[in-house]
Structure formats: C-alpha cells, structure tokens
mmCIF file of the N, C-alpha and C atoms, coordinates in Angstrom:
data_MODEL
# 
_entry.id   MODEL 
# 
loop_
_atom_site.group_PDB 
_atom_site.id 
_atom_site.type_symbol 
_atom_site.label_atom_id 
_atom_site.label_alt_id 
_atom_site.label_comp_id 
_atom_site.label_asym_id 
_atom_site.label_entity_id 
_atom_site.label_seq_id 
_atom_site.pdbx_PDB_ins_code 
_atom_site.Cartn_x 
_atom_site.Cartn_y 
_atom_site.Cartn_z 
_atom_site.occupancy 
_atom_site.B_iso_or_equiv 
_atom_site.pdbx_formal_charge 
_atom_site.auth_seq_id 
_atom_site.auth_comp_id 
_atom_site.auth_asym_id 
_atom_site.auth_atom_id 
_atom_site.pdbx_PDB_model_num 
ATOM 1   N N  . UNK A 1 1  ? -45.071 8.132   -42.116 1.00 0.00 ? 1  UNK A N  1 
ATOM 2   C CA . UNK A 1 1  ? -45.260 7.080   -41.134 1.00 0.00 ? 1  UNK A CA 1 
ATOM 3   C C  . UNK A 1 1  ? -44.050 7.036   -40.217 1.00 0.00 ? 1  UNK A C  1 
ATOM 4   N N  . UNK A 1 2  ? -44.015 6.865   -39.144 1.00 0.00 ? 2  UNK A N  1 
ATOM 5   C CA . UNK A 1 2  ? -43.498 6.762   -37.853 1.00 0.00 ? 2  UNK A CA 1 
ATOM 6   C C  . UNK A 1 2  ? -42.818 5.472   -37.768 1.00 0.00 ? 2  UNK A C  1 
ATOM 7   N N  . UNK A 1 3  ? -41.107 5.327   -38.423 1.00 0.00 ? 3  UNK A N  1 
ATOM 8   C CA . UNK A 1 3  ? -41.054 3.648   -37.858 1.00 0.00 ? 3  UNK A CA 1 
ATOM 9   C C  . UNK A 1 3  ? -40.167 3.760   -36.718 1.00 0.00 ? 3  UNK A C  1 
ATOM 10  N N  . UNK A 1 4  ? -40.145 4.578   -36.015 1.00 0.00 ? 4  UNK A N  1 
ATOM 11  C CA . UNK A 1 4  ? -39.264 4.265   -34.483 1.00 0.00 ? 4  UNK A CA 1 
ATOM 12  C C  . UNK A 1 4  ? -40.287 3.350   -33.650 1.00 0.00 ? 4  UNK A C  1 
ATOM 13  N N  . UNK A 1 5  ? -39.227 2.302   -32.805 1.00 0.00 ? 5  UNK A N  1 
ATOM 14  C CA . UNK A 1 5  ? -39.167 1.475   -32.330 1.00 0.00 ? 5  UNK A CA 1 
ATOM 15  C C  . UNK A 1 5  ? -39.472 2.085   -31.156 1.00 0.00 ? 5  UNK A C  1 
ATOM 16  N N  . UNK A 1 6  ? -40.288 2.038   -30.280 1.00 0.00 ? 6  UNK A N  1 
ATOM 17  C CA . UNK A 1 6  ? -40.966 2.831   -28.767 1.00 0.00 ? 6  UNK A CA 1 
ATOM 18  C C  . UNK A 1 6  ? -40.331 2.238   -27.542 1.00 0.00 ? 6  UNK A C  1 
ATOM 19  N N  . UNK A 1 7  ? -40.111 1.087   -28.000 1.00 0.00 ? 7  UNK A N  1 
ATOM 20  C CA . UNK A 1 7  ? -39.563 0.525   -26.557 1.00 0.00 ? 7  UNK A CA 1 
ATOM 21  C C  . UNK A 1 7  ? -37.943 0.671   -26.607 1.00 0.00 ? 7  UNK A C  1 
ATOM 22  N N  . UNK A 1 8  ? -37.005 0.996   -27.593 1.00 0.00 ? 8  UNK A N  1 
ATOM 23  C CA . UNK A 1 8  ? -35.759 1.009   -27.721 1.00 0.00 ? 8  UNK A CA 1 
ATOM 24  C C  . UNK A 1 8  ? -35.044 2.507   -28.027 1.00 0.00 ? 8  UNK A C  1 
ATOM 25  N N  . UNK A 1 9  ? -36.331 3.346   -28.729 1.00 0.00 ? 9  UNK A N  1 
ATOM 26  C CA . UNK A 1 9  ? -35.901 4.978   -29.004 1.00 0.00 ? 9  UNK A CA 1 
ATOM 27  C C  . UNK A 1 9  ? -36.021 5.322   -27.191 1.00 0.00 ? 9  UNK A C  1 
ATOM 28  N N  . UNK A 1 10 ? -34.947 6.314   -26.801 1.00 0.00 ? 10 UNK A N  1 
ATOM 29  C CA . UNK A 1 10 ? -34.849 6.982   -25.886 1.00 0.00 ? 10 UNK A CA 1 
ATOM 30  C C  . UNK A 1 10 ? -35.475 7.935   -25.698 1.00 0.00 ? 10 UNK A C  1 
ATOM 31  N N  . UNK A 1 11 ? -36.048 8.606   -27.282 1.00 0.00 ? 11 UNK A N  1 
ATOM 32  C CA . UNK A 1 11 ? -36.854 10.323  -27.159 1.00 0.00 ? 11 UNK A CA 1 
ATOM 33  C C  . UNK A 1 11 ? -38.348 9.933   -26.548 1.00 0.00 ? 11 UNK A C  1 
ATOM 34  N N  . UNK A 1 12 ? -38.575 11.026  -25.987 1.00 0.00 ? 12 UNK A N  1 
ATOM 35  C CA . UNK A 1 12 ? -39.736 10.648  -25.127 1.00 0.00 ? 12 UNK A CA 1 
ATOM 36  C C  . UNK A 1 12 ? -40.539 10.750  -26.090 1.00 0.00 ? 12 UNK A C  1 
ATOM 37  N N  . UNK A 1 13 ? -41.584 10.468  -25.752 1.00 0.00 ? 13 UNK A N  1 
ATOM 38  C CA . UNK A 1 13 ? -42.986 10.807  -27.082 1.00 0.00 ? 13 UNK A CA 1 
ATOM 39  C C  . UNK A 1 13 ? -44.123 11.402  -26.697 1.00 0.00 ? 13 UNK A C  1 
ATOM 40  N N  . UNK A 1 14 ? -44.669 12.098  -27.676 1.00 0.00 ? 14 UNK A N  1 
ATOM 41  C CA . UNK A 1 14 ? -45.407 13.708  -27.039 1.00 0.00 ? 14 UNK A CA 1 
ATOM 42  C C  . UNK A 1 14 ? -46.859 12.773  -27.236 1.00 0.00 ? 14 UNK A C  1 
ATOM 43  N N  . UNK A 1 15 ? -47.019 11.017  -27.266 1.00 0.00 ? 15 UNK A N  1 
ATOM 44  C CA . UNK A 1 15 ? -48.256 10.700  -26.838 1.00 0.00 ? 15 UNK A CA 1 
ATOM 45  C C  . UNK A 1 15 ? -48.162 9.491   -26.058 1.00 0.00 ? 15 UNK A C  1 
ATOM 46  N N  . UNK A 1 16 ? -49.127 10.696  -25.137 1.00 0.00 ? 16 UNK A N  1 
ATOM 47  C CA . UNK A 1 16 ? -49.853 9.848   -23.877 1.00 0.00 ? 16 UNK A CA 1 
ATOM 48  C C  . UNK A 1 16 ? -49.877 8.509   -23.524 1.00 0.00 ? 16 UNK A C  1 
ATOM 49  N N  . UNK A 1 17 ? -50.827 8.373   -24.058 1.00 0.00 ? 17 UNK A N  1 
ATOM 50  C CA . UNK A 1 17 ? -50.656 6.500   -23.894 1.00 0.00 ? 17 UNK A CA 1 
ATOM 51  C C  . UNK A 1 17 ? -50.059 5.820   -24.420 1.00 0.00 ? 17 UNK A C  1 
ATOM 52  N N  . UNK A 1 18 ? -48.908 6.310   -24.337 1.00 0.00 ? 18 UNK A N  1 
ATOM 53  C CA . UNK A 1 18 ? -48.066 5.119   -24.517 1.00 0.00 ? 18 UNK A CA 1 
ATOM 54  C C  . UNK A 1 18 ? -47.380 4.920   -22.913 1.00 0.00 ? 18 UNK A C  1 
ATOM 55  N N  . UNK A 1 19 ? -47.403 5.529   -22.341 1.00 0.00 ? 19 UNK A N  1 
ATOM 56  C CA . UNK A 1 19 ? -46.631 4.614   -21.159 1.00 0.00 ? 19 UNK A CA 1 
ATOM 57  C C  . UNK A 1 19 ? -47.970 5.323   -19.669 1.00 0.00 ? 19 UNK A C  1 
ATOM 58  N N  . UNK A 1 20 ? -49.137 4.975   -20.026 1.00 0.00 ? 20 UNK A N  1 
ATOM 59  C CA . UNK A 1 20 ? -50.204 4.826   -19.346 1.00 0.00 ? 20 UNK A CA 1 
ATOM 60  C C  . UNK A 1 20 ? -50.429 3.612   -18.397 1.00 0.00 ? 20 UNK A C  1 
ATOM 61  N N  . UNK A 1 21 ? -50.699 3.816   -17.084 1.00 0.00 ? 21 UNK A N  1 
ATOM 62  C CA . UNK A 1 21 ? -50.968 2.210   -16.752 1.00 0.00 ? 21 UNK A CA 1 
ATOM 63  C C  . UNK A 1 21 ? -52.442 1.488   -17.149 1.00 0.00 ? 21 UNK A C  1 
ATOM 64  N N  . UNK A 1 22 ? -52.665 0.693   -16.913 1.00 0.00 ? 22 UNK A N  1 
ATOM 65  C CA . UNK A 1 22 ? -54.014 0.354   -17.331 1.00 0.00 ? 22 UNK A CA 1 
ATOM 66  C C  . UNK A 1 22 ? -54.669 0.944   -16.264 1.00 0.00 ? 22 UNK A C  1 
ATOM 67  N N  . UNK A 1 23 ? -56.065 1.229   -17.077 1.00 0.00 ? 23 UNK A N  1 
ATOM 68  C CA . UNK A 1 23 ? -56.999 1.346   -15.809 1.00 0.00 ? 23 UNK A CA 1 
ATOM 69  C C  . UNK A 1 23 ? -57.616 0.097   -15.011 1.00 0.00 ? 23 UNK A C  1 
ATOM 70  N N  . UNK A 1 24 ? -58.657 0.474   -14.459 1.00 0.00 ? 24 UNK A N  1 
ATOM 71  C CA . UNK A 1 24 ? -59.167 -0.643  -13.661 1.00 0.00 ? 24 UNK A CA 1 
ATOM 72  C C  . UNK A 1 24 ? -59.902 -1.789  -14.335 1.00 0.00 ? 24 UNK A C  1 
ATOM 73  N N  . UNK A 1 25 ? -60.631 -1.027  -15.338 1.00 0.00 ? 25 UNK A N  1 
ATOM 74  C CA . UNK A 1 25 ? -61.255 -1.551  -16.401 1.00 0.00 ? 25 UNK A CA 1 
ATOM 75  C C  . UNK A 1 25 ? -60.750 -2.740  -17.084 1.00 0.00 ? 25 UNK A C  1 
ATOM 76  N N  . UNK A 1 26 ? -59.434 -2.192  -17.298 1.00 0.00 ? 26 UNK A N  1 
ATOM 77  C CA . UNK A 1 26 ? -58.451 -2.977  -18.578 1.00 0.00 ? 26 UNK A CA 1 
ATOM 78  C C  . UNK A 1 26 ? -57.403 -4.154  -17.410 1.00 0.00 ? 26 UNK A C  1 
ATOM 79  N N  . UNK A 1 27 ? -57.810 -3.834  -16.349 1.00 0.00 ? 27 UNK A N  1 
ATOM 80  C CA . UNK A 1 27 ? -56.591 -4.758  -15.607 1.00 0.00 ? 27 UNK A CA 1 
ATOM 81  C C  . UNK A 1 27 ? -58.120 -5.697  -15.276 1.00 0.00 ? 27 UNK A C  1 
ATOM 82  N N  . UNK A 1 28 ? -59.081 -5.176  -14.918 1.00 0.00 ? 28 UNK A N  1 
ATOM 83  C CA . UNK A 1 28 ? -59.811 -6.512  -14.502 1.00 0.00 ? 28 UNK A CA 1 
ATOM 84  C C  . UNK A 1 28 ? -60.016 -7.454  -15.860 1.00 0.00 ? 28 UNK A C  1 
ATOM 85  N N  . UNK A 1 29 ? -60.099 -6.899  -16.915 1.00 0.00 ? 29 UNK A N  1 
ATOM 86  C CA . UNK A 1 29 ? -60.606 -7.369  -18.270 1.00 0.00 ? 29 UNK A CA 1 
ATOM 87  C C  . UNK A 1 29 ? -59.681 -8.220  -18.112 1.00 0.00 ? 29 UNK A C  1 
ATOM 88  N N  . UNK A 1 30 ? -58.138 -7.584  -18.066 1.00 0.00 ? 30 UNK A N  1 
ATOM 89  C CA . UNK A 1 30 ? -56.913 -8.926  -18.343 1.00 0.00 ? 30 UNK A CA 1 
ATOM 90  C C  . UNK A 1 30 ? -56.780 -9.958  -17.388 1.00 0.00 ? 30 UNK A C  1 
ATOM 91  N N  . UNK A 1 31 ? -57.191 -9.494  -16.244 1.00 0.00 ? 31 UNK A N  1 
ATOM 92  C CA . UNK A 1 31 ? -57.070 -10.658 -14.840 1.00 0.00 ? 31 UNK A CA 1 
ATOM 93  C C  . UNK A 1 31 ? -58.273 -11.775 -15.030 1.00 0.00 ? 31 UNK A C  1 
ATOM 94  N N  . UNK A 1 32 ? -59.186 -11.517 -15.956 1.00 0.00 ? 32 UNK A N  1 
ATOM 95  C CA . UNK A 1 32 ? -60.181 -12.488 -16.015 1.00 0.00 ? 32 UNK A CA 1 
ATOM 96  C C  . UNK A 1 32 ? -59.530 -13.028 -17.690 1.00 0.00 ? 32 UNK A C  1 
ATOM 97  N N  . UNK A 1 33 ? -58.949 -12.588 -18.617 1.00 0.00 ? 33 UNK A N  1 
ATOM 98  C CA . UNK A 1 33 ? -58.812 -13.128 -19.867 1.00 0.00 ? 33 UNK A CA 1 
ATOM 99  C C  . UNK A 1 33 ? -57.698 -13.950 -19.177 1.00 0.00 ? 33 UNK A C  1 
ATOM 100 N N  . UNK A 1 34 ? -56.654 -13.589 -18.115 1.00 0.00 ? 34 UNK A N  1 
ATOM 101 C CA . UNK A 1 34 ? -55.698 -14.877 -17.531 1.00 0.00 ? 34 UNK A CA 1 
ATOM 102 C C  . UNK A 1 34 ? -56.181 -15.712 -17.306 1.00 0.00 ? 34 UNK A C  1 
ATOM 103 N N  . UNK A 1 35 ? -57.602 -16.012 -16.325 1.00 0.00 ? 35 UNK A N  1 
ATOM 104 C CA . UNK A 1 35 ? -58.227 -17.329 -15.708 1.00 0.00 ? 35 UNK A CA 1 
ATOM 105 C C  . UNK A 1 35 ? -58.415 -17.684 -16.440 1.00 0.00 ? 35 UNK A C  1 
ATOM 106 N N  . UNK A 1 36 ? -58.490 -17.238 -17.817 1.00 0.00 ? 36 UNK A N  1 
ATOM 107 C CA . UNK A 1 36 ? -59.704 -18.310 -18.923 1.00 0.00 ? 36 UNK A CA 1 
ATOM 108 C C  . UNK A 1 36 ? -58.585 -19.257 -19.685 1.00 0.00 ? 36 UNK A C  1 
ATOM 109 N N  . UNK A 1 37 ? -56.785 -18.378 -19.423 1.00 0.00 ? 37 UNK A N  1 
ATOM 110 C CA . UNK A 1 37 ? -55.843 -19.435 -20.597 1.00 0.00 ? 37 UNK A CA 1 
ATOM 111 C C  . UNK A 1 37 ? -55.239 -20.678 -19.689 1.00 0.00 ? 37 UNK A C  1 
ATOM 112 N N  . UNK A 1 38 ? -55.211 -21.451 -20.672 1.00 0.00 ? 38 UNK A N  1 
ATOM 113 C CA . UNK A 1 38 ? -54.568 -22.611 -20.292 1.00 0.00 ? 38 UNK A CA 1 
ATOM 114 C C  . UNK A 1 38 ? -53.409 -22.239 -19.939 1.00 0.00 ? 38 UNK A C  1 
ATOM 115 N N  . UNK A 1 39 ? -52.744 -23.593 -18.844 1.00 0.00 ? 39 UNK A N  1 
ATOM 116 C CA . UNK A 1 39 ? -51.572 -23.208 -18.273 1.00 0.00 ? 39 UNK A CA 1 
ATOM 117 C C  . UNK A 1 39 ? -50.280 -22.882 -19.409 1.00 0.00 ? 39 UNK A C  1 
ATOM 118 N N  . UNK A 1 40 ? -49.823 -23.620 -20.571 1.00 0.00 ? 40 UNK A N  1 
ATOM 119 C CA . UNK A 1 40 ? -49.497 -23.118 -21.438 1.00 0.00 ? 40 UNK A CA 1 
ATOM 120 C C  . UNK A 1 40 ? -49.483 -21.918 -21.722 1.00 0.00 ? 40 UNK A C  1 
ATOM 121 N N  . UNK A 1 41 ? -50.711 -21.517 -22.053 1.00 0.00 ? 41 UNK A N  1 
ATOM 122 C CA . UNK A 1 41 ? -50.625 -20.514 -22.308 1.00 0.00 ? 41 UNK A CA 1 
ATOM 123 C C  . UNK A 1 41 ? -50.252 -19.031 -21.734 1.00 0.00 ? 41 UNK A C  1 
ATOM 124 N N  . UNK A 1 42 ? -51.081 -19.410 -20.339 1.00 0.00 ? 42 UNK A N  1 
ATOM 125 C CA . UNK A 1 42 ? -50.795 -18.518 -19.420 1.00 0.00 ? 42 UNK A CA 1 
ATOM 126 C C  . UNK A 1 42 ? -49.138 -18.477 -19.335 1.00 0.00 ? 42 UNK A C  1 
ATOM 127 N N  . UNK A 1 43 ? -48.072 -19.024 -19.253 1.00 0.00 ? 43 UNK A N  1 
ATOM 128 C CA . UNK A 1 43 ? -46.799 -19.154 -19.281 1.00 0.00 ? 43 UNK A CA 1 
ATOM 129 C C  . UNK A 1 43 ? -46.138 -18.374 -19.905 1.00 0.00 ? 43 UNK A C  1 
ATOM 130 N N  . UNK A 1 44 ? -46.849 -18.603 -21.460 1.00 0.00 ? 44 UNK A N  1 
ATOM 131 C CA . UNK A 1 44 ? -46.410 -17.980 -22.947 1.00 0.00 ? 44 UNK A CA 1 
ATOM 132 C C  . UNK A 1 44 ? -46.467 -16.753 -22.356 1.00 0.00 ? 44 UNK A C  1 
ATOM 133 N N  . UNK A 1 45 ? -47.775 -16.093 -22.102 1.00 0.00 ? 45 UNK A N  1 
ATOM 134 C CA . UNK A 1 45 ? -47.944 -14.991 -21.955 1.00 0.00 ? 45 UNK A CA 1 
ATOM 135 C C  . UNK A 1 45 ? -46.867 -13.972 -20.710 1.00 0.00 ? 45 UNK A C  1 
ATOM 136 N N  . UNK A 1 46 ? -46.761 -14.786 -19.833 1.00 0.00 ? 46 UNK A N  1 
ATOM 137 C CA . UNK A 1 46 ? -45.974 -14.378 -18.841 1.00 0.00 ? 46 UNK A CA 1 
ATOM 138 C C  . UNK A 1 46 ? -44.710 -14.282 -19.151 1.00 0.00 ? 46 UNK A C  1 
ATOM 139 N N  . UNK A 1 47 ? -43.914 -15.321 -19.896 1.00 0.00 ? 47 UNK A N  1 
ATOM 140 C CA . UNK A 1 47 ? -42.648 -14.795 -20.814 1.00 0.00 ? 47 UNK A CA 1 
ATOM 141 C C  . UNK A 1 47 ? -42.296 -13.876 -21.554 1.00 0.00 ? 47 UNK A C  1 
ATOM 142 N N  . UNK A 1 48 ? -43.497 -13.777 -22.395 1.00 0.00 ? 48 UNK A N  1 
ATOM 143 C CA . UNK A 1 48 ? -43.722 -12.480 -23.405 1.00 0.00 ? 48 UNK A CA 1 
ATOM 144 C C  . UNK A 1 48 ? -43.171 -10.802 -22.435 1.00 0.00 ? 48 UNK A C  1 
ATOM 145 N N  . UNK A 1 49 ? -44.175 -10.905 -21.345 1.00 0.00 ? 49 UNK A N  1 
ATOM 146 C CA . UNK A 1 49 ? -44.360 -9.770  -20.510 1.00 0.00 ? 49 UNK A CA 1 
ATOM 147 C C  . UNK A 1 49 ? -43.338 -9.732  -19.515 1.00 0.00 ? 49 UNK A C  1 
ATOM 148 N N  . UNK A 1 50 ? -42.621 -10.845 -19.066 1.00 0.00 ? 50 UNK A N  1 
ATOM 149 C CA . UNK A 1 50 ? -40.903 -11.011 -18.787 1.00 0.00 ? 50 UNK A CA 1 
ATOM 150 C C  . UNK A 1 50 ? -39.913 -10.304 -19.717 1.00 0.00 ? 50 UNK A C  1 
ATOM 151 N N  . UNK A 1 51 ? -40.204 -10.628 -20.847 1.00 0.00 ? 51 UNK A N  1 
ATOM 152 C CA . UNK A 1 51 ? -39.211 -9.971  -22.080 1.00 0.00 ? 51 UNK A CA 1 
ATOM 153 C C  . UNK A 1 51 ? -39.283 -8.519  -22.249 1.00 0.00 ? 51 UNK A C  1 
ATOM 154 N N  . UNK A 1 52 ? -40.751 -8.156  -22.236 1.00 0.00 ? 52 UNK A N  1 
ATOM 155 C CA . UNK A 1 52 ? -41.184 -7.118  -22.705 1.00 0.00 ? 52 UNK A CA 1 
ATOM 156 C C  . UNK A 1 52 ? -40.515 -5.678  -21.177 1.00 0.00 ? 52 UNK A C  1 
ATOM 157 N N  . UNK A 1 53 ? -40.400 -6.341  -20.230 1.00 0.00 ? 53 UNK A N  1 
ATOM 158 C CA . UNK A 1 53 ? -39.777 -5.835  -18.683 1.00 0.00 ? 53 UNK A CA 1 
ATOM 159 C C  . UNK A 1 53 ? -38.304 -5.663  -18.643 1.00 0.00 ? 53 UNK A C  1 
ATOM 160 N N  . UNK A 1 54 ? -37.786 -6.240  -19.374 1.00 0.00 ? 54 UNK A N  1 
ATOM 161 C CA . UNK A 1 54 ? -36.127 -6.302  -19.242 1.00 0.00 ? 54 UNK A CA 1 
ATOM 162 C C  . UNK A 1 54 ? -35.684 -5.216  -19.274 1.00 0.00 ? 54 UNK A C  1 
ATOM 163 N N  . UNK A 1 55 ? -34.499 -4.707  -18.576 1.00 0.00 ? 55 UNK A N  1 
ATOM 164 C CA . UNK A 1 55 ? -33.787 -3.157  -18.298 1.00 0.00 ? 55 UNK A CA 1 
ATOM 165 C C  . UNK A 1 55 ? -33.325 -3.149  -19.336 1.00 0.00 ? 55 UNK A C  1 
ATOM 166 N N  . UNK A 1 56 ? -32.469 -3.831  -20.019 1.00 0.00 ? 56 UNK A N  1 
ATOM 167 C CA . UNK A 1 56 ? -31.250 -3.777  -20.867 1.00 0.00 ? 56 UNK A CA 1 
ATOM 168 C C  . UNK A 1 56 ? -31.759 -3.010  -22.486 1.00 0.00 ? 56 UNK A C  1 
ATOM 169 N N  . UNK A 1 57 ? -32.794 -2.526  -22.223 1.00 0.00 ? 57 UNK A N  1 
ATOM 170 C CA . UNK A 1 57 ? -33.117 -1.864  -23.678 1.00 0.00 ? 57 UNK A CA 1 
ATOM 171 C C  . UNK A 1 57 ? -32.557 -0.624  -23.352 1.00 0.00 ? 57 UNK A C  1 
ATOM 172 N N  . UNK A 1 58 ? -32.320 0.024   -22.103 1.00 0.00 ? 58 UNK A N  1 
ATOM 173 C CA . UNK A 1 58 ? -31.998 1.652   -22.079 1.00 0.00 ? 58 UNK A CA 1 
ATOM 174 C C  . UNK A 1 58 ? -33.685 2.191   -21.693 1.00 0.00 ? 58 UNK A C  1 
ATOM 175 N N  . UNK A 1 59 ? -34.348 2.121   -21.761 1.00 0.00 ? 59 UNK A N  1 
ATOM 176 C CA . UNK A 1 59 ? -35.306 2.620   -21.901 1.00 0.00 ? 59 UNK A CA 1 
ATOM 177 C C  . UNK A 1 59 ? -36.332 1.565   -20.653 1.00 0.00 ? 59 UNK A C  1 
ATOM 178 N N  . UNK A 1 60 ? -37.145 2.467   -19.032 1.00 0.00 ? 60 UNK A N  1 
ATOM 179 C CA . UNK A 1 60 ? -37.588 1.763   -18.232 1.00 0.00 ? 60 UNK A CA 1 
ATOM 180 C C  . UNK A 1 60 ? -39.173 1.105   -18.917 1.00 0.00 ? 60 UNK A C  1 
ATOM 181 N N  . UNK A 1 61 ? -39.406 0.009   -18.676 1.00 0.00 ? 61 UNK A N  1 
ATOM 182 C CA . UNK A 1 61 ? -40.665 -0.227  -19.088 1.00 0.00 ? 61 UNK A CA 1 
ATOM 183 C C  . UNK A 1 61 ? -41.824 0.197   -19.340 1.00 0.00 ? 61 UNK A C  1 
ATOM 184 N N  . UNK A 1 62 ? -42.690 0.350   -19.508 1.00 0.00 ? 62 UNK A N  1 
ATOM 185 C CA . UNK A 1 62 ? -44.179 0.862   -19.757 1.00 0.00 ? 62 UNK A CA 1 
ATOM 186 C C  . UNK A 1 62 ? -44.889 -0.037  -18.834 1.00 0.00 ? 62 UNK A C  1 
ATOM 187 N N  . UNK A 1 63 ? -45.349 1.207   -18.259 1.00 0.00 ? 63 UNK A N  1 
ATOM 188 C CA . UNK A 1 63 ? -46.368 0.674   -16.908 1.00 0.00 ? 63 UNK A CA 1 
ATOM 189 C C  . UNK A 1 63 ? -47.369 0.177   -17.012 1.00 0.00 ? 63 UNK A C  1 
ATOM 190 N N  . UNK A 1 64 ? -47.609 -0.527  -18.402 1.00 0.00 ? 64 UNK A N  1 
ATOM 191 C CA . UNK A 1 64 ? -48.799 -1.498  -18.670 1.00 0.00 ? 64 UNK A CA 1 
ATOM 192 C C  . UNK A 1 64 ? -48.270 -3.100  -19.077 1.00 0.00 ? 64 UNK A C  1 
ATOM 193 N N  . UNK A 1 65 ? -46.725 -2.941  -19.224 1.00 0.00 ? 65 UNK A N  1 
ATOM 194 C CA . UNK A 1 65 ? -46.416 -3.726  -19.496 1.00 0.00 ? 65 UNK A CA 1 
ATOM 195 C C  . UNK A 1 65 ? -45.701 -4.797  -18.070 1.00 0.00 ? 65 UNK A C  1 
ATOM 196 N N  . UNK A 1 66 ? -45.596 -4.011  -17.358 1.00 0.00 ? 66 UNK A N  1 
ATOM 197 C CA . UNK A 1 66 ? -45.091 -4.024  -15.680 1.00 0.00 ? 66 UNK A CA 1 
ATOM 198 C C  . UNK A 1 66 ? -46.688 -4.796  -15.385 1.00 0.00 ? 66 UNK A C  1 
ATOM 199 N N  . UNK A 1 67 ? -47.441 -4.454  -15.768 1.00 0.00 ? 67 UNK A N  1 
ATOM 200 C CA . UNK A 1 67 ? -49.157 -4.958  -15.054 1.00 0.00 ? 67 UNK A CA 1 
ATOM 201 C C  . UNK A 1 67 ? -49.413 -6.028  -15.422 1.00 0.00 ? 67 UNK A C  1 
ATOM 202 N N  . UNK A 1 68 ? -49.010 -6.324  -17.174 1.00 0.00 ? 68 UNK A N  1 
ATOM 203 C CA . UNK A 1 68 ? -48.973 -7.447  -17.383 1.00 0.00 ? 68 UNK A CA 1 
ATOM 204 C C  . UNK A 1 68 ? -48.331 -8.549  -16.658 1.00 0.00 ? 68 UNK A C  1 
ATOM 205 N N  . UNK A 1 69 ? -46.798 -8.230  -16.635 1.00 0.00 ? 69 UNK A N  1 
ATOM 206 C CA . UNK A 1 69 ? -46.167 -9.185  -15.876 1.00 0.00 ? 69 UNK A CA 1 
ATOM 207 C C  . UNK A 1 69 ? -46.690 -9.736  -14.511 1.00 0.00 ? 69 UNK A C  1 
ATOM 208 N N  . UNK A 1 70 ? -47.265 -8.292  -13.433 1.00 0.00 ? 70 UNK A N  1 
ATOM 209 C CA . UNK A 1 70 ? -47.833 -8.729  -11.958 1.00 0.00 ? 70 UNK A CA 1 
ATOM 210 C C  . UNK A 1 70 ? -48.902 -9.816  -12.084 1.00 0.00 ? 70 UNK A C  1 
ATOM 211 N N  . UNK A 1 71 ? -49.960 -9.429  -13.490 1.00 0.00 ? 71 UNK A N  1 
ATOM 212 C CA . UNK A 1 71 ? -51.028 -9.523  -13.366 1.00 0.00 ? 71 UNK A CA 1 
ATOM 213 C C  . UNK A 1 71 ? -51.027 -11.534 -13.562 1.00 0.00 ? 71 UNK A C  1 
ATOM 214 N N  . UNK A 1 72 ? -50.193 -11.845 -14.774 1.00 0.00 ? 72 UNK A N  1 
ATOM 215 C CA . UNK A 1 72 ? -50.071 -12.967 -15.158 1.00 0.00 ? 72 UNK A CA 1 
ATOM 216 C C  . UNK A 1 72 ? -48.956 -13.540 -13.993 1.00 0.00 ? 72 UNK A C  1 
ATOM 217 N N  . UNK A 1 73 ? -47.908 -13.239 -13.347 1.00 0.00 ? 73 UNK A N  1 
ATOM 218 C CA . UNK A 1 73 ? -47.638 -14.161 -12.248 1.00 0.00 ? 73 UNK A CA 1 
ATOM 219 C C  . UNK A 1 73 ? -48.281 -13.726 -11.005 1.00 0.00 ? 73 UNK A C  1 
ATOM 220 N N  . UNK A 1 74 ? -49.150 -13.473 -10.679 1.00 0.00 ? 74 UNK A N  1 
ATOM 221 C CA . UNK A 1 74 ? -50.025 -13.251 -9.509  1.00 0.00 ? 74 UNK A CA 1 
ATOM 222 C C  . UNK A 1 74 ? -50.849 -14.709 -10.139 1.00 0.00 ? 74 UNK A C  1 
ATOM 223 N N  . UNK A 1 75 ? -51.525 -14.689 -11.397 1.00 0.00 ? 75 UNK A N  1 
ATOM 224 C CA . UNK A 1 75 ? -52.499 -16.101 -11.862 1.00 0.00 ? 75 UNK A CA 1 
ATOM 225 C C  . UNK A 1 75 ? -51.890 -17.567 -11.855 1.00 0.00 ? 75 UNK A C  1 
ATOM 226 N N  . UNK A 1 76 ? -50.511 -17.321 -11.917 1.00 0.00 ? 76 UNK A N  1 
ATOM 227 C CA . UNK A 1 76 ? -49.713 -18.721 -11.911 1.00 0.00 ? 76 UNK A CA 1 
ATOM 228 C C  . UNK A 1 76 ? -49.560 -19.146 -10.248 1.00 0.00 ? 76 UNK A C  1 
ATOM 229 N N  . UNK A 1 77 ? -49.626 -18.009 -9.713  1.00 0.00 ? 77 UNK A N  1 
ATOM 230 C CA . UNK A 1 77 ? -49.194 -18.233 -8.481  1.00 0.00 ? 77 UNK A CA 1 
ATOM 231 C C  . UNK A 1 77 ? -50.284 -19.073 -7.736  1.00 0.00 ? 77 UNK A C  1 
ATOM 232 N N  . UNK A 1 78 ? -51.355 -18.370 -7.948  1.00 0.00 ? 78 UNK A N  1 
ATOM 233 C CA . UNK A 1 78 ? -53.251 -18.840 -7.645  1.00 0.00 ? 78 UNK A CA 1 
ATOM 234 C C  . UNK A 1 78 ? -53.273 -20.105 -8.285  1.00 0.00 ? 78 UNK A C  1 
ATOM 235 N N  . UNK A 1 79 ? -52.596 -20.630 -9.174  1.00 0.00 ? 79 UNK A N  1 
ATOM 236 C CA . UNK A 1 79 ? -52.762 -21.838 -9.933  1.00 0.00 ? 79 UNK A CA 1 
ATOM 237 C C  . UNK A 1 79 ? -52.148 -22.708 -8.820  1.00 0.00 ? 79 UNK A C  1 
ATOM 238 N N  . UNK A 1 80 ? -51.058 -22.492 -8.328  1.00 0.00 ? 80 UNK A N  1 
ATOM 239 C CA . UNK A 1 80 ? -50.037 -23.714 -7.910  1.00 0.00 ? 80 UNK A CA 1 
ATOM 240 C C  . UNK A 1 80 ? -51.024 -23.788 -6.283  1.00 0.00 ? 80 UNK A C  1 
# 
C-alpha cells in the first residue's frame, strides 16, 4: 500500500488523474451541488478548497482543486 501524501510528496506520479481538471461533466455536477448548500455550508466548502490551494506545500495545486475554489467563490459571489 502506497502511504505517500500526494499533495506534499514532490515525486511526480505515473497516475493520471491525479492532477486532471474536471471535465465538464464533473464541474457542472459541482456548480449545481454548490446551489443546493446552504450558505454555511457553501463557506465550509470554499475554505476547505482555500486550504487545499495554498503554495506553501512545495508542490502547485491540482487543477481540480483550483476548480473547486473558482467554482465555489464564483456561487458566493451570485449569492451576495
């Protein structure tokens, strides 16, 4: 079993999806599972995907995790 840490190991990794962006599929799926959370929640989630973005690991983000972040403050933004 594999316990390296993906977002903090530097070695690249010989699979794919892991730093895949979403497709269209999976970004509309998430842009509609945003409308449905409460503002709370929606927040939570947007922190999470704030954290999950931070430089300071050494290692640049995963471009699904970058989508998250647009995707959930693009919905806060539509909120206000």
């Amino acid at each position: 079993m594999d316990t390296r840490d993906s977002r903090t190991d530097p070695q690249p990794s010989n699979e794919p999806w892991l730093d895949r962006p979403l497709t269209a599929e999976e970004l509309r799926a998430l842009r509609d599972r945003l409308s449905k959370m409460m503002q709370l929640e929606l927040v939570k989630f947007y922190n999470a995907a704030l954290e999950m973005c931070q430089l300071d690991r050494g290692v640049p983000p995963r471009a699904a995790f970058v989508q998250q972040l647009v995707a959930s403050w693009k919905e806060i933004q539509r909120r206000l």
